[in-house]
MARLUM-398919 format. One record per atom (N, C-alpha, C): x, y, z. Coordinates in steps of 0.1 Angstrom, whole numbers, padded with zeros to 4 digits, always signed. Example, Ala and Ser with C-alpha at 12.3 -4.5 7.8 and 13.67 -1.06 7.14 Angstrom:
2
+0132-0057+0078+0123-0045+0078+0132-0033+0078+0128-0022+0071+0137-0011+0071+0129+0000+0079
***
This chain:
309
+1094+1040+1348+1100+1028+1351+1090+1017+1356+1085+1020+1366+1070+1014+1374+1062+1008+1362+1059+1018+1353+1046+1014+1340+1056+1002+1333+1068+1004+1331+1073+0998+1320+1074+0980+1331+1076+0983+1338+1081+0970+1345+1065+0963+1350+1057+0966+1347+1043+0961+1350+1041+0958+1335+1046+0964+1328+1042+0961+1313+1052+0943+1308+1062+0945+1316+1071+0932+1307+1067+0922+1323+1060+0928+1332+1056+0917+1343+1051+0904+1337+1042+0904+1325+1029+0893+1325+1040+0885+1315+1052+0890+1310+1060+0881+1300+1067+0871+1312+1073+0879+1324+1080+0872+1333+1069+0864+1342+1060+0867+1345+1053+0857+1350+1046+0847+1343+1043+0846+1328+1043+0832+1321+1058+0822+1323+1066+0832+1323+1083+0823+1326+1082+0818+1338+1077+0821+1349+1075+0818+1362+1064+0806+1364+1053+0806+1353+1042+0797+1353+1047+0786+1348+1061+0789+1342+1062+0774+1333+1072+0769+1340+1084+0774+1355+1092+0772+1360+1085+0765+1372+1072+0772+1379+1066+0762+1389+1063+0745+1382+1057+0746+1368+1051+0737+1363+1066+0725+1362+1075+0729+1361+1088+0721+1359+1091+0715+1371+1091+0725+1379+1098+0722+1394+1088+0710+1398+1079+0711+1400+1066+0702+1407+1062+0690+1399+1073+0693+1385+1070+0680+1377+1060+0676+1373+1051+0689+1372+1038+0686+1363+1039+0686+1348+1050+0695+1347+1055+0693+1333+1071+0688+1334+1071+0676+1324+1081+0665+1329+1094+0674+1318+1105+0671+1316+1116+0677+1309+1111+0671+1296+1109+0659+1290+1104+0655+1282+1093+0663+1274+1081+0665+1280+1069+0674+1275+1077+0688+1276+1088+0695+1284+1095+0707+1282+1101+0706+1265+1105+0693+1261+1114+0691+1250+1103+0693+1241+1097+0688+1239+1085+0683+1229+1075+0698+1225+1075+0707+1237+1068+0720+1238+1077+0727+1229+1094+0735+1233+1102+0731+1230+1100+0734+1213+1096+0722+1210+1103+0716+1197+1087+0725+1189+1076+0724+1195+1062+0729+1189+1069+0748+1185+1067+0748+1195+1074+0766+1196+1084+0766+1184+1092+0765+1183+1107+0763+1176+1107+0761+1165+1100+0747+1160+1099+0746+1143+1082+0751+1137+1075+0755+1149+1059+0756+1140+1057+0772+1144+1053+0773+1156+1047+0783+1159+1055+0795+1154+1071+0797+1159+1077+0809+1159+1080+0813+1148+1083+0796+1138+1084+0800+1127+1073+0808+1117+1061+0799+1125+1051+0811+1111+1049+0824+1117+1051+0831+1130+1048+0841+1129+1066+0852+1127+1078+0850+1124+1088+0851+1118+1086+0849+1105+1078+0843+1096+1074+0840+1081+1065+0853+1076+1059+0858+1085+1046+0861+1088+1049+0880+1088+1058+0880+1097+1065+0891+1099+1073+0900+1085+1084+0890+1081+1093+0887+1073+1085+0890+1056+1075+0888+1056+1065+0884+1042+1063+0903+1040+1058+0906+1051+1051+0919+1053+1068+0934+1050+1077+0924+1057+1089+0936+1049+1097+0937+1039+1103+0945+1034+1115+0939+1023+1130+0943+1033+1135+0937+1021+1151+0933+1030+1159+0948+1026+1153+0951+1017+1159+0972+1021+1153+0980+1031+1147+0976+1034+1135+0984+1048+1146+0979+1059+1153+0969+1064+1155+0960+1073+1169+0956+1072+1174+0960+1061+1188+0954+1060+1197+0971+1058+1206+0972+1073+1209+0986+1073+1226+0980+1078+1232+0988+1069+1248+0979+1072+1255+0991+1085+1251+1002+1091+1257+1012+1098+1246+1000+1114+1236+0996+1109+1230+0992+1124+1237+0977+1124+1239+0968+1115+1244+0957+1115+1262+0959+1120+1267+0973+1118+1283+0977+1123+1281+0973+1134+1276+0982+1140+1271+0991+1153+1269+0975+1159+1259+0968+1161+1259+0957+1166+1267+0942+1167+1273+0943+1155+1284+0934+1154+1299+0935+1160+1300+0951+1157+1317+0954+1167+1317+0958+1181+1302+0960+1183+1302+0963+1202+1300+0941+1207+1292+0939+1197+1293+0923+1206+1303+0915+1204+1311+0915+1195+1325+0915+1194+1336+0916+1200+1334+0927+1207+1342+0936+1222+1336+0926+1232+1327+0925+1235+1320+0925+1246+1322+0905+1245+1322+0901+1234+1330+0885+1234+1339+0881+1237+1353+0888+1230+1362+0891+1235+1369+0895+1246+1363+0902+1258+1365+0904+1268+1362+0890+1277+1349+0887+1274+1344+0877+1279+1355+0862+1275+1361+0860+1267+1370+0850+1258+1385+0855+1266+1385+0866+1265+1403+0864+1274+1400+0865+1292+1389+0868+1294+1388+0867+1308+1387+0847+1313+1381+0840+1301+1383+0828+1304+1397+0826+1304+1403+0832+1290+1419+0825+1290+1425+0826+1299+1419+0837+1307+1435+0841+1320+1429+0831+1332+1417+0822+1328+1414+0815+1338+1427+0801+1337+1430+0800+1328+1438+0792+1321+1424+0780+1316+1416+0783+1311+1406+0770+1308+1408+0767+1291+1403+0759+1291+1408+0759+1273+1398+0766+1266+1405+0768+1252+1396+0773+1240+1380+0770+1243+1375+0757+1240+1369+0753+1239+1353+0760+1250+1359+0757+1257+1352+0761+1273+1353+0783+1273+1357+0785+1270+1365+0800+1265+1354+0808+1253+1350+0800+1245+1340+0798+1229+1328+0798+1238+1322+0792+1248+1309+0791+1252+1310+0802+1263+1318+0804+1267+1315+0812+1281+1312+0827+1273+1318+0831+1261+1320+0838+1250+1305+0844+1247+1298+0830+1245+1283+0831+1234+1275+0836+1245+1280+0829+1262+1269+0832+1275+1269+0846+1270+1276+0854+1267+1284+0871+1274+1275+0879+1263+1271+0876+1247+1266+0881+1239+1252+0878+1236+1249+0865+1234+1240+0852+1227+1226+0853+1241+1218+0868+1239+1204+0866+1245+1193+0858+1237+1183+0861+1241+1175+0850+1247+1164+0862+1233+1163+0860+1220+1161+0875+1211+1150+0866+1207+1151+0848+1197+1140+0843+1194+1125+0838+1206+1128+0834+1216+1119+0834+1225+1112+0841+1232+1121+0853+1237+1120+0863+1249+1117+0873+1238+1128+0880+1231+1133+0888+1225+1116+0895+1213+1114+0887+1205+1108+0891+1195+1092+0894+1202+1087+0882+1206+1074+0883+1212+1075+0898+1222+1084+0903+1237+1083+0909+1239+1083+0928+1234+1096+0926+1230+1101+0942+1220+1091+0941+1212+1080+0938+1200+1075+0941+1189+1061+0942+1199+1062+0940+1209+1046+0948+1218+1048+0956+1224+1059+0959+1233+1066+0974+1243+1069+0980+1231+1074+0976+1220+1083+0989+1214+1078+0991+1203+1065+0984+1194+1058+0986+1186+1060+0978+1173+1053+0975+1166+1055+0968+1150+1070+0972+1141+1070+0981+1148+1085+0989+1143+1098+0983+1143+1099+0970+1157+1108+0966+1160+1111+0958+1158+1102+0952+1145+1105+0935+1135+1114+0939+1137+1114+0949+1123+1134+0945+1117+1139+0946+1121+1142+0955+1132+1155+0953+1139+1159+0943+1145+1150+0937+1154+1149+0925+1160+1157+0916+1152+1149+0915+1143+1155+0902+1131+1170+0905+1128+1170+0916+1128+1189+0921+1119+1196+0912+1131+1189+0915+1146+1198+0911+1154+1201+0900+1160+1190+0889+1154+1190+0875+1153+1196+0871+1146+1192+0879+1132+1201+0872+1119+1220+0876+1126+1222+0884+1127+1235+0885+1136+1244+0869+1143+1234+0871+1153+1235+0863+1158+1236+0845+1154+1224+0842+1150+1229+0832+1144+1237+0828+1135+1239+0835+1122+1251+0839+1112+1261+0840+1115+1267+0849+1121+1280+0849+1125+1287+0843+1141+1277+0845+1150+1281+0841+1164+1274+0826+1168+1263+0821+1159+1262+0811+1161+1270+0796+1153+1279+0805+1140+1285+0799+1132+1301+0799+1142+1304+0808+1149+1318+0809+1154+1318+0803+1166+1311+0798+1173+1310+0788+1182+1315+0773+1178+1308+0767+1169+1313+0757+1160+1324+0755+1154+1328+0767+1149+1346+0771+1143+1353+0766+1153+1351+0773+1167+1360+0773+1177+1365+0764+1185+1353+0755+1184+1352+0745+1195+1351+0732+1186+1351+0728+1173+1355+0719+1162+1372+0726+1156+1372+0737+1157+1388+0739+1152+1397+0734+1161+1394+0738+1177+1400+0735+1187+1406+0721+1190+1394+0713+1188+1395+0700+1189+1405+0692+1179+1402+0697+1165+1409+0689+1155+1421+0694+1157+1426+0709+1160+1439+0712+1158+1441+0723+1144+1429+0724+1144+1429+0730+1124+1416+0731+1123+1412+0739+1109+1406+0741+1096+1402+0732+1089+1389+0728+1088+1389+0721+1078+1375+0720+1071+1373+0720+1057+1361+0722+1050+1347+0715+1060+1354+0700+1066+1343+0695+1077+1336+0705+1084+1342+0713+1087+1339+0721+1099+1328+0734+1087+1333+0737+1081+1328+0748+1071+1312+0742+1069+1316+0732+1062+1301+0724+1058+1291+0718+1071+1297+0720+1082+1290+0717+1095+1283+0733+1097+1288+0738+1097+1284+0751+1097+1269+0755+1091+1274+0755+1079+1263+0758+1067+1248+0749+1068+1254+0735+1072+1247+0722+1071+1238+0726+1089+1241+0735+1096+1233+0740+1106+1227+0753+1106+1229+0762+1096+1224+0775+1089+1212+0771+1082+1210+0762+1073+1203+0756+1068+1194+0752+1076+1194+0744+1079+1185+0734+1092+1181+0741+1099+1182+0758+1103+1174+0766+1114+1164+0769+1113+1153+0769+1114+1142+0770+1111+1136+0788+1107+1146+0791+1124+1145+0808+1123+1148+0810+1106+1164+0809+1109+1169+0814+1096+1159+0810+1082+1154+0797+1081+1147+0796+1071+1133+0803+1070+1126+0809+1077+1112+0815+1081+1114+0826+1073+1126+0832+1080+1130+0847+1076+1137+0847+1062+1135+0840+1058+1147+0840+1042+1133+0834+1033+1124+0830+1038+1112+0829+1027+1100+0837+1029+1105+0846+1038+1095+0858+1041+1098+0869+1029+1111+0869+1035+1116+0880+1022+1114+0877+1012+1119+0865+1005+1118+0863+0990+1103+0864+0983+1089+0860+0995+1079+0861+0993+1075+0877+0994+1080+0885+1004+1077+0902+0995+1088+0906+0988+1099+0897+0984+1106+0907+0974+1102+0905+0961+1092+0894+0958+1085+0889+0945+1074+0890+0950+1067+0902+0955+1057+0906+0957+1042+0892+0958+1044+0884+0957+1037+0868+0962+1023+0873+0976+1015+0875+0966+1001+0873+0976+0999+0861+0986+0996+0868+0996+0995+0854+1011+0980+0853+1011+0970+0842+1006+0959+0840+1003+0955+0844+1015+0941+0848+1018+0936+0848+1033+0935+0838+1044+0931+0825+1037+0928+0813+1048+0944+0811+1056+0958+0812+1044+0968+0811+1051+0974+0821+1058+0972+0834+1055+0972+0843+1062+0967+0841+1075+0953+0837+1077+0948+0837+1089+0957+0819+1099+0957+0813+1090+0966+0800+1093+0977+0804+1102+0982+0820+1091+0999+0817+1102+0998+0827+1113+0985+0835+1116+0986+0847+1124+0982+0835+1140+0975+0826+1135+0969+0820+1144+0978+0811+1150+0987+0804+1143+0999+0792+1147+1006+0802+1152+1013+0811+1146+1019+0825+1152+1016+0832+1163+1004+0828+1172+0998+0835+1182+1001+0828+1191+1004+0811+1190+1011+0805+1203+1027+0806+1203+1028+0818+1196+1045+0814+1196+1047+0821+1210+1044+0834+1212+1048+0843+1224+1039+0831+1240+1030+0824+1240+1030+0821+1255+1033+0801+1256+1040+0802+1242+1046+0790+1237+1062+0788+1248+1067+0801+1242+1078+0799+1243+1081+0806+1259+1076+0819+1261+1079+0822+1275+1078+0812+1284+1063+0801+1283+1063+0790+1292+1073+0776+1292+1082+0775+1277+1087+0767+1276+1101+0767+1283+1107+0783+1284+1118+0786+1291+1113+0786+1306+1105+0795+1311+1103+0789+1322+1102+0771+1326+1097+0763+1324+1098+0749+1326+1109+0745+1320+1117+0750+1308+1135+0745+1309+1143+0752+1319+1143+0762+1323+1150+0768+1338+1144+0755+1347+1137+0747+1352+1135+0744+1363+1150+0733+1366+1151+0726+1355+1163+0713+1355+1176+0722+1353+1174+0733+1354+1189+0742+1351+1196+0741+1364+1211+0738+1363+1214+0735+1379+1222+0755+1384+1223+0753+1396+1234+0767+1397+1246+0765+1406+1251+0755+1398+1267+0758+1401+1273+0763+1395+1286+0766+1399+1297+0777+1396+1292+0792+1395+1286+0795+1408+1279+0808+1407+1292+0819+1404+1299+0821+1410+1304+0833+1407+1312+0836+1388+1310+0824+1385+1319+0824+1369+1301+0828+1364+1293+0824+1366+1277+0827+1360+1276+0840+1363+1277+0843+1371+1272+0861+1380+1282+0866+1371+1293+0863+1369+1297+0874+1358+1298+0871+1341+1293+0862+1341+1287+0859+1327+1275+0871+1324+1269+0867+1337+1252+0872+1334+1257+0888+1335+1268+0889+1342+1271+0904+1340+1275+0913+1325+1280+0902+1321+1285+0905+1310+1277+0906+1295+1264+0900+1301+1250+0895+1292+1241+0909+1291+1238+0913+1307+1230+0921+1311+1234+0935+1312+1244+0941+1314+1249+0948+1311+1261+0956+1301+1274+0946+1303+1284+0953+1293+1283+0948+1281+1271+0938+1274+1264+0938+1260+1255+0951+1261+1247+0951+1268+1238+0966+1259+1247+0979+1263+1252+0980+1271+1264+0994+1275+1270+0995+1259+1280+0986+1256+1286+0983+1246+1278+0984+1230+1268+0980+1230+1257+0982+1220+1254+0996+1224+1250+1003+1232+1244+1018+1236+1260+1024+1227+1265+1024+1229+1280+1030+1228+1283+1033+1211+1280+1022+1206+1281+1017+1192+1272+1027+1184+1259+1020+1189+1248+1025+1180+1246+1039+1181+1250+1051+1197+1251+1064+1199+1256+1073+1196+1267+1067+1193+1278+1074+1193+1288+1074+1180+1290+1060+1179+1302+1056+1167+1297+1054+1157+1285+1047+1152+1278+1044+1141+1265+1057+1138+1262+1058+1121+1250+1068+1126+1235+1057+1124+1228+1050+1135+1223+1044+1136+1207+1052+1142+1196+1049+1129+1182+1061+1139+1177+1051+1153+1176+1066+1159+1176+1064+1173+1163+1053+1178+1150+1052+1169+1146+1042+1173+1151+1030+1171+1155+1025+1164+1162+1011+1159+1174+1011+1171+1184+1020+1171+1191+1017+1183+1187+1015+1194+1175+1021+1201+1166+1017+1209+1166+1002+1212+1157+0996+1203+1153+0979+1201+1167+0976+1201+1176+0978+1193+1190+0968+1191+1193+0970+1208+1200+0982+1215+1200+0984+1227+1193+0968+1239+1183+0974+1238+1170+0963+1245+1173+0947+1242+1172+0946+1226+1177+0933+1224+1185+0926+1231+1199+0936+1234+1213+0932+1235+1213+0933+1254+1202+0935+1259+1198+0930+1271+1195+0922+1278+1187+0913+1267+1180+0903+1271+1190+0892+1276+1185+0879+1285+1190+0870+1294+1198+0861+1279+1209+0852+1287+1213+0842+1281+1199+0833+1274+1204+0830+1262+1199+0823+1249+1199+0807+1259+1191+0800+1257+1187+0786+1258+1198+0776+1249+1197+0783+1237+1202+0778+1225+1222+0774+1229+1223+0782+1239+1239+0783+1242+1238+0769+1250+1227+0763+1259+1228+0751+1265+1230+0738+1258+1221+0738+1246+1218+0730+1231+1233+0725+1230+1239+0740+1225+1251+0735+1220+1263+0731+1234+1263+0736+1244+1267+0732+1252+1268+0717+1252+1259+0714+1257+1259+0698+1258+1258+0690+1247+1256+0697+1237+1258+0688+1222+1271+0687+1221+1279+0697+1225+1297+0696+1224+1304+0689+1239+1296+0686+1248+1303+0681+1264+1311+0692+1267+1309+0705+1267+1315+0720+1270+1308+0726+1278+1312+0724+1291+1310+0733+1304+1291+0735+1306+1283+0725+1302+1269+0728+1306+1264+0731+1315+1273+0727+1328+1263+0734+1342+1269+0748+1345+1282+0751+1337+1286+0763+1340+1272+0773+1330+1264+0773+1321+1258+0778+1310+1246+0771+1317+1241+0768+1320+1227+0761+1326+1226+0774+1336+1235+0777+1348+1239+0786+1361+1234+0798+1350+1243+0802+1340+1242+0815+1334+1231+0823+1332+1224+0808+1327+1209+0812+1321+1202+0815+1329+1197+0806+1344+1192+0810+1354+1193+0819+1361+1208+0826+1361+1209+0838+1371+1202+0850+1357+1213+0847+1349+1205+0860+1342+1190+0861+1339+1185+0849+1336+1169+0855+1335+1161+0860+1349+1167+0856+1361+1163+0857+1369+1167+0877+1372+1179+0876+1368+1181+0896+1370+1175+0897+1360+1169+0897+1347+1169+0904+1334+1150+0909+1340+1145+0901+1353+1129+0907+1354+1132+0924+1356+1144+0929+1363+1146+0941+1363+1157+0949+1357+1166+0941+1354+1175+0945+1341+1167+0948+1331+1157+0941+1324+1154+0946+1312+1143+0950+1312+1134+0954+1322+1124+0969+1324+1133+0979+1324+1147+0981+1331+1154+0992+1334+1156+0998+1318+1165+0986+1308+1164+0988+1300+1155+0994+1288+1144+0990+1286+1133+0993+1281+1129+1002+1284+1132+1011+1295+1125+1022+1302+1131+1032+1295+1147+1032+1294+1154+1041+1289+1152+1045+1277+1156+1032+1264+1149+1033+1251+1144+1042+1247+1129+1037+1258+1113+1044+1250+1116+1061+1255+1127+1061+1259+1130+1078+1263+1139+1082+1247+1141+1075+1236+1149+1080+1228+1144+1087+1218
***
């Protein structure tokens, strides 16, 4: 446990380096955005291109580990969605507290860390569980909280969806990775070395960028957060352990990383849409801060266990 938690230390202390830098206003929210935006559409993307190029979508595309992950975070939404209802709060507000409970932190935190603790091995899965994620749980946020509003259904909402599938950068990195080794397409060397290099600021790109976005994160409504983040940090990977162990037949390293993934802190990305919809942002701002703040020892604990599979 000791080794493993010294091992994911220097991840959490770049988050810490970029959270002093926020606070102290050496780095303004602005240059946070702008950092941000570098990480997000250049860096992460080429080394997710980069990644992606190197596998095929049969190596990586496993429908018993994509089960296994989809109907434990499912549960684990749903709990989190009627525990809002019985607050009496609306749909809307219900949809986001939802994404807090499932929707970690997998592109920023997520990929840079697991594919160095847990080895080269843990692209694909990683990816299955982003593509998850964005695909279906980042599409059903939008459903819920544009259905809610209108009252209904309506192609608007379908083509808003799509019209933001499209536009992801993730999703686009990884969908021309593939088609680049599934048509076996040589990666010249200069570009090769191009994306390993742009690809190398992604991991202290992004750890530093979340740390200096936590600094303007506020923490109210702590006790609705503390059980968000509970529901993040724990009864998501419990719920994933369960799935992938037990109910699905999922190989035990891949369950591992899916496990770990499904540990990590509230997604950034849940604040985005938060405040792009005027739905509950300082409740999801709290979330993020408390959970990444547990996940320095929630997700050594986690990780520790894993690497025992």
């Amino acid at each position: 446990m000791l080794d493993i938690f010294l091992q994911t230390l220097p991840f959490f202390m770049i988050i810490a380096l970029g959270y002093g830098s926020g606070v102290t206003k050496f780095f303004s929210e602005e240059a946070t955005a702008y950092l941000t935006k570098f990480v997000f559409y250049f860096a992460l993307s080429a080394m997710l291109f980069r990644f992606s190029a190197n596998l095929s979508l049969g190596a990586i595309l496993d429908w018993q580990f994509v089960m296994a992950y989809l109907s434990a975070t499912t549960v684990v939404y749903l709990v989190a969605v009627r525990a809002a209802r019985r607050r009496f709060v609306p749909m809307t507000e219900a949809a986001v507290e939802g994404q807090c409970a499932v929707i970690g932190n997998v592109g920023f935190l997520g990929i840079p860390m697991l594919v160095l603790l847990l080895g080269e091995g843990a692209v694909g899965p990683v990816m299955m569980v982003l593509a998850v994620d964005l695909i279906v749980f980042g599409s059903l946020i939008v459903i819920l909280i544009t259905g809610s509003r209108d009252g209904r259904m309506s192609p608007k909402i379908l083509w808003t969806v799509a019209v933001g599938l499209i536009k992801n950068p993730m999703i686009v990195s990884i969908s021309l990775g593939l088609i680049v080794s599934a048509n076996d397409v040589p990666i010249p060397g200069p570009v090769n070395d191009f994306l390993s290099l742009l690809g190398a600021a992604a991991t202290p790109g992004a750890l530093f960028a979340i740390g200096a976005s936590l600094a303007s994160k506020s923490a109210e409504r702590i006790a609705i957060a503390g059980w968000l983040s509970f529901c993040k940090l724990v009864l998501h990977p419990a719920a994933v352990a369960v799935a992938a162990l037990f109910v699905f037949d999922v190989d035990p390293y891949a369950a591992g990383v899916m496990i770990a993934a499904a540990a990590l802190p509230v997604a950034g990305n849940v604040y985005i849409l938060a405040q792009h919809y005027g739905v509950a942002p300082t409740r999801v701002s709290a979330s993020i801060l408390l959970s990444t703040l547990a996940s320095v020892v929630t997700v050594s604990l986690v990780i520790a266990w894993v690497t025992t599979f």
